[in-house]
Backbone as ProteinMPNN parsed JSONL, in Angstrom:
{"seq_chain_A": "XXXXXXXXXXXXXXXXXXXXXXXXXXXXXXXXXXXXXXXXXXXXXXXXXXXXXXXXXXXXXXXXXXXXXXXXXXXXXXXXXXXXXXXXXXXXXXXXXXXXXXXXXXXXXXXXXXXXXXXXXXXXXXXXXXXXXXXXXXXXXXXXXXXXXXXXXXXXXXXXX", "coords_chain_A": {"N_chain_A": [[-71.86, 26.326, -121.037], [-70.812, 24.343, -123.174], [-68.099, 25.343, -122.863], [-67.465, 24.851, -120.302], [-67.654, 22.081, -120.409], [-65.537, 21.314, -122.642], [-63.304, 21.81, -120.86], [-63.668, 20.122, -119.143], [-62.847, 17.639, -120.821], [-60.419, 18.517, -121.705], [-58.754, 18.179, -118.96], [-59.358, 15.749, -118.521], [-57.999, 14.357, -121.018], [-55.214, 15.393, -120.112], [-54.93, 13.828, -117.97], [-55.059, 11.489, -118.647], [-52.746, 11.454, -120.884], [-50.599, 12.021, -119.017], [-49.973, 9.15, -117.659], [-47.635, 6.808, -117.427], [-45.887, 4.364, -119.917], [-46.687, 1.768, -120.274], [-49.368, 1.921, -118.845], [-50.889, 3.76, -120.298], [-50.634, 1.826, -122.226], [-51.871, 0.023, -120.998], [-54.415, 0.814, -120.793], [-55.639, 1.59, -123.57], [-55.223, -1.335, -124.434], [-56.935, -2.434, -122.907], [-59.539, -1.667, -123.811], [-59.484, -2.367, -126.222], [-59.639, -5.154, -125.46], [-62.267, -5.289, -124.178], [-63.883, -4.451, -126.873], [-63.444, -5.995, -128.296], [-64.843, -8.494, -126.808], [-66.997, -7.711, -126.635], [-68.21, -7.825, -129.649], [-66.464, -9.688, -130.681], [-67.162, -12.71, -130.15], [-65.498, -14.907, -129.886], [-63.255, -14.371, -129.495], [-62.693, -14.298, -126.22], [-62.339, -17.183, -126.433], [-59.609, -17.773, -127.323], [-56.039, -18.419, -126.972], [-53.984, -16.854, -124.401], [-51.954, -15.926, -125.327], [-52.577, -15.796, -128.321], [-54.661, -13.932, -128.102], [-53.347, -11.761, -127.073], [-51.239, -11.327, -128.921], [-53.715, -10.195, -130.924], [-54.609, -8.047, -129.784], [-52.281, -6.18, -129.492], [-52.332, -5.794, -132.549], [-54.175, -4.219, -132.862], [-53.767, -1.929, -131.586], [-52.148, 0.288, -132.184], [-54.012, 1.223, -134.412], [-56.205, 2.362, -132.524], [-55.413, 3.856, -130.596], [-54.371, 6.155, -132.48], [-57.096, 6.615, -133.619], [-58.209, 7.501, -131.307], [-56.998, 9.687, -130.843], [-57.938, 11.193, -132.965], [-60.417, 11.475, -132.291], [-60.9, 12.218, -129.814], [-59.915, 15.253, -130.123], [-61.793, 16.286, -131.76], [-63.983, 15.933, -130.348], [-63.106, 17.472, -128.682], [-62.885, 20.144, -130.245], [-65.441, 20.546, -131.463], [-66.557, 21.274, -129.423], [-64.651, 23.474, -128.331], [-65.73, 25.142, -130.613], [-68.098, 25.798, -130.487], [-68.291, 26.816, -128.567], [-67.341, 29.236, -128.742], [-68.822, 30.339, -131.017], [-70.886, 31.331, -129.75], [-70.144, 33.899, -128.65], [-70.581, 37.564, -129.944], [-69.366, 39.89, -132.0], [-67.573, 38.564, -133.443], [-67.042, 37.465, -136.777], [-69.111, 34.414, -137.877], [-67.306, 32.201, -138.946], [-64.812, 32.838, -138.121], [-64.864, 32.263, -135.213], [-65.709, 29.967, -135.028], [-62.844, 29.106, -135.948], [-61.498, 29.664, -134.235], [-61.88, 27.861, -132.493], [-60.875, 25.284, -133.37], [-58.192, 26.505, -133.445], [-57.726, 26.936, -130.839], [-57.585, 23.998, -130.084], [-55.889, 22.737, -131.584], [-53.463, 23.475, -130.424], [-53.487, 23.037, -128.143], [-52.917, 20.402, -128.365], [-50.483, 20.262, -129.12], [-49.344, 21.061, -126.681], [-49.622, 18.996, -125.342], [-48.454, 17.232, -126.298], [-45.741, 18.14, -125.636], [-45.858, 18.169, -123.097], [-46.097, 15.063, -122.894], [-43.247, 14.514, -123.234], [-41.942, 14.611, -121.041], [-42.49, 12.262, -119.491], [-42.439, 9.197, -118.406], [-41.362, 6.926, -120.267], [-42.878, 7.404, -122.363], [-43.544, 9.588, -125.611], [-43.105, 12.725, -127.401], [-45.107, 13.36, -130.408], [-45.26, 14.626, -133.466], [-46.527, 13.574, -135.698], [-48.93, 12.9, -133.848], [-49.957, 15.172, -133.49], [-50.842, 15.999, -136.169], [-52.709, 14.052, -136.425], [-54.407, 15.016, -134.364], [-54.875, 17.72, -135.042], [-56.343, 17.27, -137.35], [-58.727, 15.317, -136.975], [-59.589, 17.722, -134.816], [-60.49, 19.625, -137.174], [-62.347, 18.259, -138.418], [-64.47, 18.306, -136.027], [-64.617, 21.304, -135.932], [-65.74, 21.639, -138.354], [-68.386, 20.235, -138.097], [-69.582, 21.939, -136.485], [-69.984, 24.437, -137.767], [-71.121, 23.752, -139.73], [-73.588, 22.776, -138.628], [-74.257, 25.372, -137.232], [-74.803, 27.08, -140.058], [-76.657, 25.597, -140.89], [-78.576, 26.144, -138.672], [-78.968, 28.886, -138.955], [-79.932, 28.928, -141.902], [-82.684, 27.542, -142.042], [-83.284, 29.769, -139.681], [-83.788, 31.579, -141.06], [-85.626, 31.157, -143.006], [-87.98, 30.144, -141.891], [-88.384, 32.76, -140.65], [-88.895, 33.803, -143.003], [-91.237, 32.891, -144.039], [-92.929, 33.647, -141.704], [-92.992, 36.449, -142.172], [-94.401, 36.7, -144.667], [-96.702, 35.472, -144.651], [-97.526, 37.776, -142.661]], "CA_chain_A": [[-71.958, 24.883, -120.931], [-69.843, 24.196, -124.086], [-66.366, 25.711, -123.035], [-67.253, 23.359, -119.255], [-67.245, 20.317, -121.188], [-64.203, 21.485, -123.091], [-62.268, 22.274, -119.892], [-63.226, 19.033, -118.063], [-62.462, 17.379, -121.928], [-58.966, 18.854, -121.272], [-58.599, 18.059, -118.177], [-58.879, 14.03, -119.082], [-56.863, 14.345, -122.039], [-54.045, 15.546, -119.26], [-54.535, 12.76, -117.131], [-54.467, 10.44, -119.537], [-51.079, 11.99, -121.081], [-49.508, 11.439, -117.847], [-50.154, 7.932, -117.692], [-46.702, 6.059, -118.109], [-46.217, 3.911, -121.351], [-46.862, 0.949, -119.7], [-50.417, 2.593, -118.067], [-51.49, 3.804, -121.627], [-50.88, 0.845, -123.058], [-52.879, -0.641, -120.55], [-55.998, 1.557, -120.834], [-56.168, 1.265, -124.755], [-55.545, -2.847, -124.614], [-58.391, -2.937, -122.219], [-60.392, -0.976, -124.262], [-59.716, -3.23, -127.076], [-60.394, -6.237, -125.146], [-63.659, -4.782, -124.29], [-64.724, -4.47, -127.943], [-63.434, -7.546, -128.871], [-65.495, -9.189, -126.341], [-69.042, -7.348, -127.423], [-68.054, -7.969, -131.065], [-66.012, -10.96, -131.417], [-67.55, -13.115, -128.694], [-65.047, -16.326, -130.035], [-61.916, -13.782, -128.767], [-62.406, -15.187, -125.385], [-61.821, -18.443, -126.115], [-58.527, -17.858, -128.03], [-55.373, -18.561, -125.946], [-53.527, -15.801, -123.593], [-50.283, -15.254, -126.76], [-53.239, -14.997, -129.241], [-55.196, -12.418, -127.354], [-51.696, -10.292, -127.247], [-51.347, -10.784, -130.388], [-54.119, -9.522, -131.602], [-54.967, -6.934, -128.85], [-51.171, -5.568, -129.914], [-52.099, -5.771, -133.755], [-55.015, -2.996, -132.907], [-53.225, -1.023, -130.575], [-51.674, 1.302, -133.18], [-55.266, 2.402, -134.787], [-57.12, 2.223, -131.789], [-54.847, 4.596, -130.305], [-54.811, 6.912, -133.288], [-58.607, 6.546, -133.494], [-58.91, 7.803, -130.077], [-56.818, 10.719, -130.739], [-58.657, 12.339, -133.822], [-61.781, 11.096, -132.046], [-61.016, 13.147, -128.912], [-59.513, 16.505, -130.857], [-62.597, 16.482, -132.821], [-64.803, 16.476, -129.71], [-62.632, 19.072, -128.131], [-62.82, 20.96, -131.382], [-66.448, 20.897, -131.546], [-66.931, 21.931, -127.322], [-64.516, 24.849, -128.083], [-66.104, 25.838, -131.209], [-69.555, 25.963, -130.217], [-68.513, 27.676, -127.052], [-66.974, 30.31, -129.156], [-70.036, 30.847, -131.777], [-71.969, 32.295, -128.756], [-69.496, 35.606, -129.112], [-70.892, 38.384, -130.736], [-69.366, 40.819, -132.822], [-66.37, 38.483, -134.866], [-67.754, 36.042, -138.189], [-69.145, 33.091, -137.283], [-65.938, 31.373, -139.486], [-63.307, 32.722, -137.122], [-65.487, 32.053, -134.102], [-65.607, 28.197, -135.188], [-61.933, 28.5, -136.163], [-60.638, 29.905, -132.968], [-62.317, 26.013, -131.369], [-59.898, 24.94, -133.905], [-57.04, 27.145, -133.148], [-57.397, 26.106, -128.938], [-57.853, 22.156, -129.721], [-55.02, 22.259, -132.137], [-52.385, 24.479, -129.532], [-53.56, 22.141, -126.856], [-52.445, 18.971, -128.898], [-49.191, 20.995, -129.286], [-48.913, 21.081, -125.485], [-50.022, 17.802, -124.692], [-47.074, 15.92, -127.193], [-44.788, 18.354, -125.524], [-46.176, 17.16, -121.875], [-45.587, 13.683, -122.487], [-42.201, 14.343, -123.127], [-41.846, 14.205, -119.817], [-43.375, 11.486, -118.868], [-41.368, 7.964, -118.567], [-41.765, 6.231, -121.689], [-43.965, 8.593, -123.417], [-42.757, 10.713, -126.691], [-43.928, 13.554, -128.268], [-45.146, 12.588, -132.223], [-45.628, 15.512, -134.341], [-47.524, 12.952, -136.279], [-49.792, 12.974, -133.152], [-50.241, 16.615, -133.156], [-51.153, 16.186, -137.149], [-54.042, 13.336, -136.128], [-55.5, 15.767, -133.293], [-55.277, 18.558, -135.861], [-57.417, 16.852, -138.483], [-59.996, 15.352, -136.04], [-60.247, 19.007, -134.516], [-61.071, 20.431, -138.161], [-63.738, 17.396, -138.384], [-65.04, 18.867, -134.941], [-65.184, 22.604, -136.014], [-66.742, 21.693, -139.679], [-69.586, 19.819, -137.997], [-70.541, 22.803, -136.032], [-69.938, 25.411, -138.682], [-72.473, 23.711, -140.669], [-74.801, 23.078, -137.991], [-74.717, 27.1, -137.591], [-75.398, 27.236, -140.932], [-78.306, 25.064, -141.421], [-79.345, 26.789, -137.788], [-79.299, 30.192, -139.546], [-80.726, 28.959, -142.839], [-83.705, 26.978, -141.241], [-84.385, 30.61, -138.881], [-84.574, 33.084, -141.992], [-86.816, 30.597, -143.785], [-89.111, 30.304, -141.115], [-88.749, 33.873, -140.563], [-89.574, 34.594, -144.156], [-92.27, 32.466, -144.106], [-93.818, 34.235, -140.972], [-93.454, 37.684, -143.162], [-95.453, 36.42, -145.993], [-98.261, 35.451, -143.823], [-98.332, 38.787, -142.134]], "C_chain_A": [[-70.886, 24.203, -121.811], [-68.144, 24.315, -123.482], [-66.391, 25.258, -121.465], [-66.684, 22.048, -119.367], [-65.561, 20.066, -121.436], [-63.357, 21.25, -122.127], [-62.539, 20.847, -119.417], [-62.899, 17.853, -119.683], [-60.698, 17.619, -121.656], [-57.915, 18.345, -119.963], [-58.103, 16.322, -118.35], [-58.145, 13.814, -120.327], [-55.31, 14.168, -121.333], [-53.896, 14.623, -118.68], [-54.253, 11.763, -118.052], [-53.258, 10.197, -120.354], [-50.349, 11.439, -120.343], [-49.715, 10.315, -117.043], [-48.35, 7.502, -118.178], [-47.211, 4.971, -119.714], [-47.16, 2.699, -120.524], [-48.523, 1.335, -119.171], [-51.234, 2.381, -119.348], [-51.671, 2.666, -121.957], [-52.314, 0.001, -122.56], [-54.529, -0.307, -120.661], [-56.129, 1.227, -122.236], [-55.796, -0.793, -125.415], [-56.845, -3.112, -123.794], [-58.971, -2.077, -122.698], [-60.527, -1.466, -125.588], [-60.052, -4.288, -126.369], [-61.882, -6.138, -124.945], [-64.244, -4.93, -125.577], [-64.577, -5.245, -128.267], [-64.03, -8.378, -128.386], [-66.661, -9.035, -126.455], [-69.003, -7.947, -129.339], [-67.409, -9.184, -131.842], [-66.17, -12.008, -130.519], [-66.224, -14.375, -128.756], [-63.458, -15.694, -129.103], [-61.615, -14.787, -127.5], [-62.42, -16.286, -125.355], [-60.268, -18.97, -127.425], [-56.927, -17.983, -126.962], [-54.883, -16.932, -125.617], [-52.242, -15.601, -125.02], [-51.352, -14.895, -127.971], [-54.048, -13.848, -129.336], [-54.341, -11.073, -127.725], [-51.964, -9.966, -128.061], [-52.381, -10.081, -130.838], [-54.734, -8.104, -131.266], [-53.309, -5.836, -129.714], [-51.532, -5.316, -131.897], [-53.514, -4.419, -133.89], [-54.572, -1.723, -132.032], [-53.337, 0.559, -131.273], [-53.103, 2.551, -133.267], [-55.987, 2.693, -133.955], [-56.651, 3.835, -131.1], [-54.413, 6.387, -131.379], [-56.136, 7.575, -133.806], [-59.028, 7.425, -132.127], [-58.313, 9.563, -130.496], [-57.049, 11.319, -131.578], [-60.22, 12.091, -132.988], [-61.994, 12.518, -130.615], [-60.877, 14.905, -128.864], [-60.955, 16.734, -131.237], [-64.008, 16.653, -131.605], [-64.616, 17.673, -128.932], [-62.963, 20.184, -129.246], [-64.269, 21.767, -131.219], [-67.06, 21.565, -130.318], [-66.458, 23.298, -127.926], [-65.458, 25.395, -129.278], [-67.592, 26.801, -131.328], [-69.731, 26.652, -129.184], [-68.126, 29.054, -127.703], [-68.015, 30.855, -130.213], [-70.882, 31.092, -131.161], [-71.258, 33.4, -128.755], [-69.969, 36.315, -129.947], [-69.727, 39.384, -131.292], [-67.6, 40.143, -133.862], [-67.472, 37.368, -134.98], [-68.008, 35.305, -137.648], [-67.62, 32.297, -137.981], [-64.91, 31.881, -138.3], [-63.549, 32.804, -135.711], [-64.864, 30.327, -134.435], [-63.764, 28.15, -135.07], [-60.97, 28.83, -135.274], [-60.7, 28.429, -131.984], [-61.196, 25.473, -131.956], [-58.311, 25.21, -133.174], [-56.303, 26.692, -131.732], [-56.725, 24.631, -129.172], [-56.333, 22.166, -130.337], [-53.5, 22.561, -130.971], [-52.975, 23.346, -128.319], [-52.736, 20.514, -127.401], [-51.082, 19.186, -128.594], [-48.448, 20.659, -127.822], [-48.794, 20.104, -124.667], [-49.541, 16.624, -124.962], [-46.039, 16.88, -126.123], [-44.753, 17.985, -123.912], [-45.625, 15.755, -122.12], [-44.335, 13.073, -122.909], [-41.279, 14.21, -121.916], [-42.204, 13.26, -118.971], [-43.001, 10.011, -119.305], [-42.743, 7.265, -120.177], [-42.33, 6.267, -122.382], [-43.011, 9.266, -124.217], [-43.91, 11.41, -126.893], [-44.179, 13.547, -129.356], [-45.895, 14.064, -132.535], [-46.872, 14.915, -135.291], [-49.281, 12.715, -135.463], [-50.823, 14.137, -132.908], [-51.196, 16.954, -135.068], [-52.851, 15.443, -137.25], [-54.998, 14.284, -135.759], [-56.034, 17.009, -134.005], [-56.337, 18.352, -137.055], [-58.935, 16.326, -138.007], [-60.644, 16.515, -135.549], [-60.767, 20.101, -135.684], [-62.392, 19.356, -138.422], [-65.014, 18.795, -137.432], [-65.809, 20.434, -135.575], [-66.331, 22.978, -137.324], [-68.04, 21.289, -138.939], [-70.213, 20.798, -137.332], [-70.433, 24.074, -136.962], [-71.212, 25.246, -139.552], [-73.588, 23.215, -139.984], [-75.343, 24.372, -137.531], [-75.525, 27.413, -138.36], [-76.596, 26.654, -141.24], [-79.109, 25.53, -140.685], [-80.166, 27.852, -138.771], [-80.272, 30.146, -141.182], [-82.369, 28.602, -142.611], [-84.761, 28.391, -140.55], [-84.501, 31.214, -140.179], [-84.978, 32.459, -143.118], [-88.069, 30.573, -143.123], [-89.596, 32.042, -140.772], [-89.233, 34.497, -142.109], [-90.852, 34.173, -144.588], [-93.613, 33.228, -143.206], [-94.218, 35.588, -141.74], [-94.728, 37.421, -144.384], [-97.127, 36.181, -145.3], [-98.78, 36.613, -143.443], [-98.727, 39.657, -143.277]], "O_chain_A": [[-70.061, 23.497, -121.231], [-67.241, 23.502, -123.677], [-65.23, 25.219, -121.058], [-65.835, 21.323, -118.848], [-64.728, 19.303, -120.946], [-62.499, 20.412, -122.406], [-61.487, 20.232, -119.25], [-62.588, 16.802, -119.122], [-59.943, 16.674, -121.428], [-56.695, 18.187, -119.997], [-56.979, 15.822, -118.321], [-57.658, 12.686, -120.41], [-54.458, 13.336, -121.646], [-52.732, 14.226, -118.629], [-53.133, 11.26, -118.138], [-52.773, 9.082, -120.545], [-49.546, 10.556, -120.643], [-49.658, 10.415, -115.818], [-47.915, 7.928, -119.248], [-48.281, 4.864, -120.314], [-48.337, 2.93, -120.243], [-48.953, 0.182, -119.219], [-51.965, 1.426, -119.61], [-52.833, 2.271, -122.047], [-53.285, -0.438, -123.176], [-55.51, -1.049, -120.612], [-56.95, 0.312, -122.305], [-56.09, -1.285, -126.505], [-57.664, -3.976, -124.107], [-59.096, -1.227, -121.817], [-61.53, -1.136, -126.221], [-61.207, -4.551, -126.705], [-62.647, -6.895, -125.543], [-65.267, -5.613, -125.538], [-65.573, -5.746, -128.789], [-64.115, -9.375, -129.103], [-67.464, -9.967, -126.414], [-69.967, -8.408, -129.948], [-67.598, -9.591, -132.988], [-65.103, -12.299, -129.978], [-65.922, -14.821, -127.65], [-62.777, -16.356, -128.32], [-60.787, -15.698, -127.483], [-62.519, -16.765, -124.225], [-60.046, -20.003, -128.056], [-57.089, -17.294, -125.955], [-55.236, -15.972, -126.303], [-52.066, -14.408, -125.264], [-51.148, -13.864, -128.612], [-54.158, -13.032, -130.251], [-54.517, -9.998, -128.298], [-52.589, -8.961, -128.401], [-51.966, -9.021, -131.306], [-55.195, -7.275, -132.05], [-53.532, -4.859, -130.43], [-50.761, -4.53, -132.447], [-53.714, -3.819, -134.946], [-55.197, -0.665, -131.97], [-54.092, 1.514, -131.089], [-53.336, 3.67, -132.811], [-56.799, 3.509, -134.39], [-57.416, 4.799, -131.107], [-54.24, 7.488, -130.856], [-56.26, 8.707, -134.272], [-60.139, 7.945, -132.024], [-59.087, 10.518, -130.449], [-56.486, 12.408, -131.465], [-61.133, 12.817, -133.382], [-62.856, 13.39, -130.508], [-61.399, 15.67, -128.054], [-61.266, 17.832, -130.775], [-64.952, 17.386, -131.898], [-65.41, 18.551, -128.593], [-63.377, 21.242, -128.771], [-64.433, 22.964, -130.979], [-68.014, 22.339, -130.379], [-67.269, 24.203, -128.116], [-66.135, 26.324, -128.836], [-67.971, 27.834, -131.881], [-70.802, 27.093, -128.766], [-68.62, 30.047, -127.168], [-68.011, 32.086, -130.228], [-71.954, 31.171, -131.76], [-72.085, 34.294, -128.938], [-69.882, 35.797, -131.061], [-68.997, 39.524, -130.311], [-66.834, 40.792, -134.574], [-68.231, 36.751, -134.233], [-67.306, 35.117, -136.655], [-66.885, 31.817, -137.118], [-64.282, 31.041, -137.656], [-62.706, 33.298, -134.962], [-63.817, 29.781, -134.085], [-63.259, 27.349, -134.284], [-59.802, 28.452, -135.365], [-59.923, 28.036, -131.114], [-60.349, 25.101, -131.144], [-57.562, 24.423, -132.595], [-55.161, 26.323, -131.457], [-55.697, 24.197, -128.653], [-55.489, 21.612, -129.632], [-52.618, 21.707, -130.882], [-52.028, 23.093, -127.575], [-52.1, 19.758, -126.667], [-50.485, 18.394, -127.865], [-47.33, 20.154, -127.719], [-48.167, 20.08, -123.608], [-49.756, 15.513, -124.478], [-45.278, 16.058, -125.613], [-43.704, 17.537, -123.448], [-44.655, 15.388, -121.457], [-44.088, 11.872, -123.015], [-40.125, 13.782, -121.892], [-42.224, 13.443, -117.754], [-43.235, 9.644, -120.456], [-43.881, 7.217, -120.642], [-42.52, 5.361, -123.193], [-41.884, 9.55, -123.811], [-45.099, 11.13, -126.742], [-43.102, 13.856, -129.866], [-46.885, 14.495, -131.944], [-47.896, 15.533, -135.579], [-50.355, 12.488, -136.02], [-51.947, 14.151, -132.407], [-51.985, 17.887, -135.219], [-53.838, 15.913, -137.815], [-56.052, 14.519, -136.35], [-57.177, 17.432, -133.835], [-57.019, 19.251, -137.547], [-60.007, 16.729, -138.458], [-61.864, 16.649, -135.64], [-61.309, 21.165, -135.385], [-63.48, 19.894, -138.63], [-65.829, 19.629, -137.825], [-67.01, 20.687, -135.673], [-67.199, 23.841, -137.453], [-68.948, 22.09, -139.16], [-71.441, 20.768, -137.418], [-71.203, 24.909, -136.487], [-72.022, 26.081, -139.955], [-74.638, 23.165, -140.624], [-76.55, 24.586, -137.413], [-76.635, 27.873, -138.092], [-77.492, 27.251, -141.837], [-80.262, 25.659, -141.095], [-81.319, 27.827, -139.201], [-81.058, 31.02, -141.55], [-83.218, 29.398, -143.013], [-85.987, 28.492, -140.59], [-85.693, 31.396, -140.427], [-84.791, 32.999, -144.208], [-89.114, 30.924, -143.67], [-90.746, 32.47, -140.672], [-89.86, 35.549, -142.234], [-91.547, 34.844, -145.351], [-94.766, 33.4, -143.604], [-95.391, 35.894, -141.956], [-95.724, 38.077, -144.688], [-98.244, 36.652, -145.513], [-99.972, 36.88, -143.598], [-99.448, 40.637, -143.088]]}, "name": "protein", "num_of_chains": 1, "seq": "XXXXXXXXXXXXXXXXXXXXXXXXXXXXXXXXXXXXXXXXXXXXXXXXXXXXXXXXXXXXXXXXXXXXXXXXXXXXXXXXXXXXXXXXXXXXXXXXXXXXXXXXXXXXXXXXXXXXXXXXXXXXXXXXXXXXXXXXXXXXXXXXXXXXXXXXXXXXXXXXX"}
């Protein structure tokens, strides 16, 4: 179920890559206008140059935001798909989710070097890398509290018997 997600996770990452600039831009300004209209209800009644403006003055983080936000759910899909493998550590199970999400970022700056008015940002590849160690910590230590949680309950059942 996990390494499904991931793949159709991947899959919209790609399309969204190969979006011209112009496209992108458009999907993460209307995705700020959206929040600015649940959250700042007065937005819509600011003129069409102040809108820009301030739709353009969130662009940046919004767009940075999205891409540790999305690493970090890829991270956590592959990692959790890979801590169902038996016989390597749980640590280099989790850090192989890592290892994918980060090598996919890799592939997915060097994709939209192709792709009119798109670059590839190393700095982009450093975001997706830090969101995808978010991702793999939160399931590393939901392992762990799994595994601590069963061999408390299981030591509890011993004592009874």
């Amino acid at each position: 179920m996990f390494l499904g997600l991931a793949l159709c996770l991947m899959v919209i990452i790609f399309c969204l890559s190969s979006q011209n600039a112009e496209a992108s831009s458009d999907t993460s300004g209307g995705l700020i206008r959206f929040i600015m209209g649940v959250f700042a209800p007065k937005f819509e009644e600011l003129s069409n140059t102040e809108q820009e403006n301030l739709v353009a003055s969130f662009q940046f983080f919004t767009r940075k935001s999205a891409h540790a936000g999305v690493y970090m759910l890829l991270s956590f899909l592959l990692s959790a798909a890979w801590l169902q493998l038996e016989g390597i550590k749980p640590f280099l199970r989790v850090a192989l989710g890592w290892l994918i999400a980060v090598l996919y970022s890799v592939s997915d700056e060097i994709h939209q070097l192709f792709i009119p008015g798109r670059s590839g940002e190393l700095r982009d590849v450093f975001i997706d890398s830090c969101g995808a160690a978010v991702g793999t910590l939160v399931v590393f230590l939901i392992w762990k509290l799994m595994n601590f949680k069963r061999k408390n309950f299981q030591l509890l059942k011993n004592k009874r018997n």
